[in-house]
C-alpha positions as CSV (number, residue, x, y, z in Angstrom):
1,X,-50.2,58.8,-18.6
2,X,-50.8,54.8,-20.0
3,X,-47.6,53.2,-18.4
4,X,-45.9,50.6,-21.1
5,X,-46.0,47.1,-20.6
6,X,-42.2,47.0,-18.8
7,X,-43.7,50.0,-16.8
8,X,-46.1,48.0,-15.7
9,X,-43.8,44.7,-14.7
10,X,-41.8,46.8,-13.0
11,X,-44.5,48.7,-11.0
12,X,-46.1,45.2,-10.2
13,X,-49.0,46.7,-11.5
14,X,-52.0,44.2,-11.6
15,X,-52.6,44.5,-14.8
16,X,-49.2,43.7,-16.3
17,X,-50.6,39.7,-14.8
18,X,-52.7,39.1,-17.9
19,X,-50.2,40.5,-20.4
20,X,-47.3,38.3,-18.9
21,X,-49.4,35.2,-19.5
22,X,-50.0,36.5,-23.1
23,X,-46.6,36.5,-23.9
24,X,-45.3,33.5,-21.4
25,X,-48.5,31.4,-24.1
26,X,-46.5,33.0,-26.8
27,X,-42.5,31.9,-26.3
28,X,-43.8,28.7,-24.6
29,X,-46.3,27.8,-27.6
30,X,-45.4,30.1,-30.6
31,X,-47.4,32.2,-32.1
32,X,-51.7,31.6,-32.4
33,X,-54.8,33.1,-33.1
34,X,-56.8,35.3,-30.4
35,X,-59.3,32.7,-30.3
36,X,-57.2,29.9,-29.3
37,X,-55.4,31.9,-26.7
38,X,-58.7,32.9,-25.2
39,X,-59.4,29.1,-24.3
40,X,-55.9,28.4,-23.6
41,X,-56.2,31.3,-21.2
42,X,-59.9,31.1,-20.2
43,X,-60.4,34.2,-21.0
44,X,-63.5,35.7,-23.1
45,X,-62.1,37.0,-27.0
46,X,-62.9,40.7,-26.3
47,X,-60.6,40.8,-23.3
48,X,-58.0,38.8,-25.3
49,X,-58.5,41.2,-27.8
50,X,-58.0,44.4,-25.8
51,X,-55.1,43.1,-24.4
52,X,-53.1,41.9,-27.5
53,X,-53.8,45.3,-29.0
54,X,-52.5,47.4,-26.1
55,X,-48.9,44.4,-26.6
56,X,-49.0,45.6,-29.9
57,X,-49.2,49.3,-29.0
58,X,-46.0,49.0,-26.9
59,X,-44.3,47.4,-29.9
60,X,-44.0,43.9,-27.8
61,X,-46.5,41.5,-30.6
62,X,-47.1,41.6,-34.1
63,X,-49.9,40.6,-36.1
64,X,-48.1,38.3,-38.3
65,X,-50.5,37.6,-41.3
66,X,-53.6,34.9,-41.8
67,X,-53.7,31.4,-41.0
68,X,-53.6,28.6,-43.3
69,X,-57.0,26.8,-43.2
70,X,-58.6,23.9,-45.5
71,X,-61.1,26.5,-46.2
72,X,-63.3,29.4,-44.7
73,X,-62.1,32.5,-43.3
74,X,-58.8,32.4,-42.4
75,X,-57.7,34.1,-38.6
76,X,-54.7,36.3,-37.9
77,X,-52.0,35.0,-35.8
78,X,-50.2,37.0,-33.4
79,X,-46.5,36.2,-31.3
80,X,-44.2,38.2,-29.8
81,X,-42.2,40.6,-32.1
82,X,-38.0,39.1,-31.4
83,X,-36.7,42.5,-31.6
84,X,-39.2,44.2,-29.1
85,X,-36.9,43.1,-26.4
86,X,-33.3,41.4,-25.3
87,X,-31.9,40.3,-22.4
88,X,-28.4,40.0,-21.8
89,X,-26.6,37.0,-20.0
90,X,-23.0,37.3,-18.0
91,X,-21.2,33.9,-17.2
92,X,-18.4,34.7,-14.7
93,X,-15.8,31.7,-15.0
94,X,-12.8,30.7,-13.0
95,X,-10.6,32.9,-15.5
96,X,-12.8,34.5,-17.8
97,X,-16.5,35.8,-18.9
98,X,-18.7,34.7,-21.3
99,X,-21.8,37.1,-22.6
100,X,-24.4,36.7,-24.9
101,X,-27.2,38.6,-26.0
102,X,-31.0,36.9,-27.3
103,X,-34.3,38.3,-28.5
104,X,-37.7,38.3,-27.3
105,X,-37.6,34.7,-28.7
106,X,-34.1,33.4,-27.0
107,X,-32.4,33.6,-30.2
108,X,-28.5,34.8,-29.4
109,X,-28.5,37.5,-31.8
110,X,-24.3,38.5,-30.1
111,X,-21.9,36.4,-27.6
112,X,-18.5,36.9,-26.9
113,X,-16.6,34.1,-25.3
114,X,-13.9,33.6,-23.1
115,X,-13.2,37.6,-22.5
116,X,-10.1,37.3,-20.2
117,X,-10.7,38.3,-16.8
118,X,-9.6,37.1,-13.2
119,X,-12.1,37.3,-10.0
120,X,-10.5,38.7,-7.1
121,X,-12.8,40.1,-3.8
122,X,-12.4,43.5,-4.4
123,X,-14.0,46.8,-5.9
124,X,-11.1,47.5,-8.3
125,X,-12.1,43.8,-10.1
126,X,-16.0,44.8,-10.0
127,X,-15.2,47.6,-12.0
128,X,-13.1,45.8,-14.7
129,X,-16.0,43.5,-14.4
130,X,-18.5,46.3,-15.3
131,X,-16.3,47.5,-17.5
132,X,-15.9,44.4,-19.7
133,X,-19.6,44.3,-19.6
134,X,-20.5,47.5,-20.8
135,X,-18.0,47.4,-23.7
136,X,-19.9,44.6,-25.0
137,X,-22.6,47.0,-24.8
138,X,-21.2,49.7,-26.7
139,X,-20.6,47.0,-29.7
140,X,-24.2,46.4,-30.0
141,X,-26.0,47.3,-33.0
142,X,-29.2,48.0,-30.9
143,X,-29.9,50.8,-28.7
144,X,-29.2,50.3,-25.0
145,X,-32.7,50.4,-23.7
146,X,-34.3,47.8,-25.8
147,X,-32.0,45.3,-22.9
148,X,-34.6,45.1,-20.8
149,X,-33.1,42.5,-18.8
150,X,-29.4,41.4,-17.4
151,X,-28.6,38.3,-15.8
152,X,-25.4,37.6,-13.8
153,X,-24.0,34.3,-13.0
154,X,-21.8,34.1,-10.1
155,X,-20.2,31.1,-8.1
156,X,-20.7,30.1,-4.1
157,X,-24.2,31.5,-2.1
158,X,-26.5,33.9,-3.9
159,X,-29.8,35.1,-3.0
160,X,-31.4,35.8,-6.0
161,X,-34.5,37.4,-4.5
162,X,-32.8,40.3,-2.6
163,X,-29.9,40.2,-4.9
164,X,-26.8,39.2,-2.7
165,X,-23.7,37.5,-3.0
166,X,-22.0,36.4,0.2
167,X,-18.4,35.7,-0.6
168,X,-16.7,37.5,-3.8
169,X,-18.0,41.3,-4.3
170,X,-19.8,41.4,-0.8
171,X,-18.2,45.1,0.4
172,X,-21.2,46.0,2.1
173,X,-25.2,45.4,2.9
174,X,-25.9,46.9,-0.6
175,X,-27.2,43.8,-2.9
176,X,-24.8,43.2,-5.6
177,X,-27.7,43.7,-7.7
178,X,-28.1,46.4,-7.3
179,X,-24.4,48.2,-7.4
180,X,-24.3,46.1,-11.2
181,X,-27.5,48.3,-11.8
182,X,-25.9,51.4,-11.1
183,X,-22.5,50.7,-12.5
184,X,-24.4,49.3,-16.2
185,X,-27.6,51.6,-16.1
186,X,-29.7,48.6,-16.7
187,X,-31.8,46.2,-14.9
188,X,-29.8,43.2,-13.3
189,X,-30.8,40.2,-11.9
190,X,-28.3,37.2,-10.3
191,X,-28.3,34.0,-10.1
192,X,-26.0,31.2,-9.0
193,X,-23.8,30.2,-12.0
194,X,-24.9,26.2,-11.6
195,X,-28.7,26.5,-11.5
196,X,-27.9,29.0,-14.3
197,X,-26.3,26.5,-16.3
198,X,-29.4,23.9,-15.3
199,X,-31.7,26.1,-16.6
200,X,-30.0,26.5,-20.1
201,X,-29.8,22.9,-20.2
202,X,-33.7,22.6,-19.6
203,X,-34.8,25.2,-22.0
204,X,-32.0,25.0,-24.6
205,X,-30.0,21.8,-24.1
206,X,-30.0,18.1,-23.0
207,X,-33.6,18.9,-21.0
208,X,-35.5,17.1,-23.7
209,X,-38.6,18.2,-22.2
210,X,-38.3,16.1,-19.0
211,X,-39.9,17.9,-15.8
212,X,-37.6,16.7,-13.3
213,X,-34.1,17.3,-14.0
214,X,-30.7,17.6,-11.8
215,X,-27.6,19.5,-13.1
216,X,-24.3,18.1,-12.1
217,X,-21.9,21.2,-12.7
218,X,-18.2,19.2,-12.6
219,X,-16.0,22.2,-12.6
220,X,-13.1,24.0,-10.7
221,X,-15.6,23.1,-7.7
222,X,-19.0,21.0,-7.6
223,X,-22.6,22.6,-7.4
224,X,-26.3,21.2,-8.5
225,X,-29.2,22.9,-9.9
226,X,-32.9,21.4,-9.5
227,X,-35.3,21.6,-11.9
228,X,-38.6,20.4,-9.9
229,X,-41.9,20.3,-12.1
230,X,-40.6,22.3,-14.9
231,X,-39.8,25.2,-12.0
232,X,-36.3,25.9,-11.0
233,X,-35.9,24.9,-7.3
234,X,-34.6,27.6,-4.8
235,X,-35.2,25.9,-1.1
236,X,-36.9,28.4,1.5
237,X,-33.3,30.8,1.4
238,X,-32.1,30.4,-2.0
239,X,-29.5,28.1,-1.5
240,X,-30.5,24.6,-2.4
241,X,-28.1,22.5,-4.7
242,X,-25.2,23.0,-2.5
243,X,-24.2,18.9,-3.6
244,X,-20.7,20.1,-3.5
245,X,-21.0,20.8,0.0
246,X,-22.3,17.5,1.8
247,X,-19.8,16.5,4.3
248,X,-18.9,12.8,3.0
249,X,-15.4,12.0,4.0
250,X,-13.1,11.8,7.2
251,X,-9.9,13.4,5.0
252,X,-9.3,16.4,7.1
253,X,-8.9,18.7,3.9
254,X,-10.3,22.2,4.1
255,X,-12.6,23.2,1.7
256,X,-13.3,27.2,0.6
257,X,-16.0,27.2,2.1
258,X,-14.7,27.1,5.8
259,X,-15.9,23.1,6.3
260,X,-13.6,20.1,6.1
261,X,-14.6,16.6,4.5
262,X,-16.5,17.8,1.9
263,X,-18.2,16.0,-1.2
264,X,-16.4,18.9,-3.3
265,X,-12.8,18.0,-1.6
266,X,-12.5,14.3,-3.8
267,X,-14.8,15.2,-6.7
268,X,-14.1,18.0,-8.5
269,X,-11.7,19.6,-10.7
270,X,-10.1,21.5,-8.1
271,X,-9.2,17.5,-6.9
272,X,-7.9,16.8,-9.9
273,X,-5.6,19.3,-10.0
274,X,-4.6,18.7,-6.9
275,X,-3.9,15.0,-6.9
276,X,-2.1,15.8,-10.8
277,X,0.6,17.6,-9.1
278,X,1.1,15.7,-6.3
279,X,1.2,12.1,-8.6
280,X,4.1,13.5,-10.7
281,X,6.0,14.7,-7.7
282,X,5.7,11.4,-6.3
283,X,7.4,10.5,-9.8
284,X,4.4,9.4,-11.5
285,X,4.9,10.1,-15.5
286,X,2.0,12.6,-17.1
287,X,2.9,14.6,-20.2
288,X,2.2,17.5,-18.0
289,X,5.2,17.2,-15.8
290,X,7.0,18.9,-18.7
291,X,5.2,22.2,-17.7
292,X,5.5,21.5,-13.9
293,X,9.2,21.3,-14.1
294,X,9.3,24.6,-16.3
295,X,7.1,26.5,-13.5
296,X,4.5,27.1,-16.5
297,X,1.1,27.7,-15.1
298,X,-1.1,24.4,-15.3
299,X,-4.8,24.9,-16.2
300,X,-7.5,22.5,-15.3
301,X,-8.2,22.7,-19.1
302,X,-4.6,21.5,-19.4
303,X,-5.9,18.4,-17.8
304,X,-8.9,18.0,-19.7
305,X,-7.1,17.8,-23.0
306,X,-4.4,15.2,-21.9
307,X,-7.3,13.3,-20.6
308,X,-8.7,13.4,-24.1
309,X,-5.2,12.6,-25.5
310,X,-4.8,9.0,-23.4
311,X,-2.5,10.7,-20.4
312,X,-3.3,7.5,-18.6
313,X,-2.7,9.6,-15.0
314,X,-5.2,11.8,-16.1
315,X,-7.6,9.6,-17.1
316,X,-7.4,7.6,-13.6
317,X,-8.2,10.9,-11.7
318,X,-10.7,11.6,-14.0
319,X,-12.4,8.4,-13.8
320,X,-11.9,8.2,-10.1
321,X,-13.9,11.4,-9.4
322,X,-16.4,9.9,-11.7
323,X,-16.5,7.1,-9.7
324,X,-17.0,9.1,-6.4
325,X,-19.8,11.3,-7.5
326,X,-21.8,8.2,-9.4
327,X,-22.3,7.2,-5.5
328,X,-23.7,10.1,-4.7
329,X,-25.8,10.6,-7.8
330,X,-26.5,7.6,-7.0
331,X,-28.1,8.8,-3.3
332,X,-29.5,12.2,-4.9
333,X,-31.6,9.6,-7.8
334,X,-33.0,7.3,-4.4
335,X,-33.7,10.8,-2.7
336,X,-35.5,12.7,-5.6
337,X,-36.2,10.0,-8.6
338,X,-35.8,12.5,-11.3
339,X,-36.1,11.6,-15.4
340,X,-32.9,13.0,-16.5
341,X,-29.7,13.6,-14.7
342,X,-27.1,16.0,-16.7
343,X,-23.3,16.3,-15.9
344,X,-21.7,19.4,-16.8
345,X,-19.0,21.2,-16.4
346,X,-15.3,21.8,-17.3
347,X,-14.8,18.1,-16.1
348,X,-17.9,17.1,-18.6
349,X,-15.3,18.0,-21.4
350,X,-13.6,14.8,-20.8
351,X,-16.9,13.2,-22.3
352,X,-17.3,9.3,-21.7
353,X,-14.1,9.5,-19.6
354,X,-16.4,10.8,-16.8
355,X,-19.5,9.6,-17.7
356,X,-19.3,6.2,-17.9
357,X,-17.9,5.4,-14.1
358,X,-20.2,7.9,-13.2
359,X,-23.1,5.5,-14.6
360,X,-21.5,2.2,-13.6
361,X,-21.4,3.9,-10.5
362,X,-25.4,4.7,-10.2
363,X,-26.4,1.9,-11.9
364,X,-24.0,-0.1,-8.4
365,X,-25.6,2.1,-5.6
366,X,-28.7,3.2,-7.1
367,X,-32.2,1.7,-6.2
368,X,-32.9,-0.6,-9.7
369,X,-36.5,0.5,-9.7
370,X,-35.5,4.6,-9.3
371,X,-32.3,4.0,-11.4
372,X,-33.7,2.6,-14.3
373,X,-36.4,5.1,-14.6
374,X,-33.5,7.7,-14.4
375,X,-31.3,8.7,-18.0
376,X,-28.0,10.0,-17.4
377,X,-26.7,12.5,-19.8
378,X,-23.5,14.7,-20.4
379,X,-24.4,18.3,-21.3
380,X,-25.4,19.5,-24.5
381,X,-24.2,23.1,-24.2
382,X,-21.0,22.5,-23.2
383,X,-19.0,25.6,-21.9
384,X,-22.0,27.9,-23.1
385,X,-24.3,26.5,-20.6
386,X,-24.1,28.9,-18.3
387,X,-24.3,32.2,-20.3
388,X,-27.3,30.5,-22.3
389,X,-28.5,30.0,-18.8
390,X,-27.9,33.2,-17.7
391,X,-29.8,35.0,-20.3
392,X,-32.7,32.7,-20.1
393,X,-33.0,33.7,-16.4
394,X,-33.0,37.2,-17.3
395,X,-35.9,36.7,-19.5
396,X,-37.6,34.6,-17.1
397,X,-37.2,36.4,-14.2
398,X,-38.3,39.7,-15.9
399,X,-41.6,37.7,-17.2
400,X,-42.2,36.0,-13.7
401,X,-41.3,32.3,-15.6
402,X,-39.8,30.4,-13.4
């Protein structure tokens, strides 16, 4: 029996290779005629041919009508049909989850945001996880298995080859992949929620079509994601990007991930917080102290929006972490000399509040010949970074694309 084309991905058949490229051409290049994608592919028309009937057989691309020409005859041009597949994309925040769902194409065609959930380490919180997850599901117009693909964002150390996680939801030796497979019925891949968020920005956001790209995710904590020649860049375990996590200062506070003195401890939102609380008990004024005194819980997004509304202690934290990790930007542009560096983030809501020490900052310890050649930009996404990220990945990582 003639396996389908996701058959074929799946098995790692040989012959899915060709057909991959075929439809990589397609959402890379849009749609074209079989005679330009034989000598964009270097492959002879009848084998083109052949191939782009059996994708149209599975219902994957569409002949979608002739070509306008100045005159002669006219060619059909073929693309990938948006509703022959989706891939779904799960953002785990700090106390919530975003999910969207895009075509073939990458057109969100369905997102929910900010669906209120807490992580804890335990089983019980997997399964309102899943469950969360597959009530989206059940809202969906579409049938469940046209998702062909779902990405999973999740913070800390993930190995997105075998499918771990190694501090929330590791129980056991099963990959964490693979219980989300079980508990969905679909296909799931993860990813770290940072390099997720970097690869949103390069294929939907602030990327701009640059080829060398670092993602600054300014959040609760601080992580990185590399883009490297247009490729996501993993290091030889999986792991690289850990910025957050370079041991910079002699200030004896612990960070979560078992180390003291890290980058992380002084330049992230989790500092901000921190410092907030003790400034106004040392008596400094905020118009947060209000809450404090009335044992309301205080948000990091609580800080972000007095930042925005002049709360001058606010602003000098903000500014000082911005400050901090322009230094080491700074260190990461001299180390790497990338095109475009992107600050993101729940921090990167503050705007020019962050951004501009961060760039006086580069522009002070940077190398003027690698710092000039380097723009510095604030997200373009925003908050859906990461679940635009998320379901790129899935698309990707289904298609071989990154």
């Amino acid at each position: 029996m003639k396996q389908s084309f996701v058959d074929e991905i799946r098995s790692g058949s040989k012959g899915a290779s060709l057909k991959i490229e075929i439809i990589r051409y397609y959402i890379l290049n849009g749609n074209n005629t079989i005679a330009e994608l034989s000598k964009e592919l270097n492959l002879s028309v009848p084998t083109v041919t052949k191939l782009v009937a059996e994708l149209m057989e599975d219902g994957f691309v569409a002949d979608f009508g002739k070509q306008e020409t100045a005159g002669g005859r006219r060619p059909n041009m073929y693309g990938v049909k948006p509703e022959s597949g989706y891939f779904m994309g799960v953002d785990i925040r700090d106390f919530g989850v975003n999910i969207a769902l895009i075509n073939f194409n990458g057109v969100i065609v369905a997102s929910n945001k900010e669906i209120p959930y807490k992580q804890q380490n335990s089983p019980e919180s997997l399964d309102v996880l899943c469950d969360i997850i597959n009530n989206f599901m059940h809202k969906l117009s579409i049938p469940k298995e046209k998702i062909l693909n779902v990405g999973i964002n999740a913070t800390g150390l993930v190995t997105t080859d075998s499918g771990h996680k190694y501090s929330r939801y590791f129980f056991n030796e099963q990959p964490l992949s693979e219980i989300f497979k079980q508990k969905l019925g679909l296909y799931v891949t993860i990813d770290n929620d940072s390099r997720a968020m970097a690869y949103g920005e390069y294929m939907c956001g602030a990327g701009n079509n640059e080829r060398n790209v670092i993602f600054v995710d300014v959040s609760w904590g601080l992580g990185m994601g590399i883009i490297n020649n247009g490729k996501l860049y993993y290091g030889k375990s999986g792991y690289a990007g850990e910025f957050g996590h370079m041991s910079v200062f002699d200030n004896e506070v612990m960070c979560h991930c078992g180390k003291k003195g890290c980058l992380e401890t002084q330049a992230s939102g989790s500092y901000i917080y921190r410092r907030l609380i003790d400034e106004i008990a040392k008596g400094n004024s905020s118009v947060l102290q209000k809450k404090i005194a009335k044992g309301e819980t205080l948000l990091l997004d609580d800080i972000i929006k007095a930042t925005l509304k002049g709360d001058m202690l606010a602003i000098e934290l903000v500014e000082e972490v911005g400050n901090t990790l322009g230094k080491h930007i700074a260190g990461l542009i001299n180390l790497l000399n990338p095109e475009l560096v992107i600050i993101g983030g729940t921090v990167a809501q503050t705007g020019d509040y962050l951004l501009f020490p961060i760039k006086s900052a580069i522009r002070k310890y940077s190398l003027n010949l690698v710092g000039n050649d380097t723009a510095v930009k604030l997200s373009k996404l925003g908050d859906t970074a990461g679940v635009v990220g998320a379901c790129m990945l899935a698309r990707s990582k289904m298609l071989s694309l990154i």
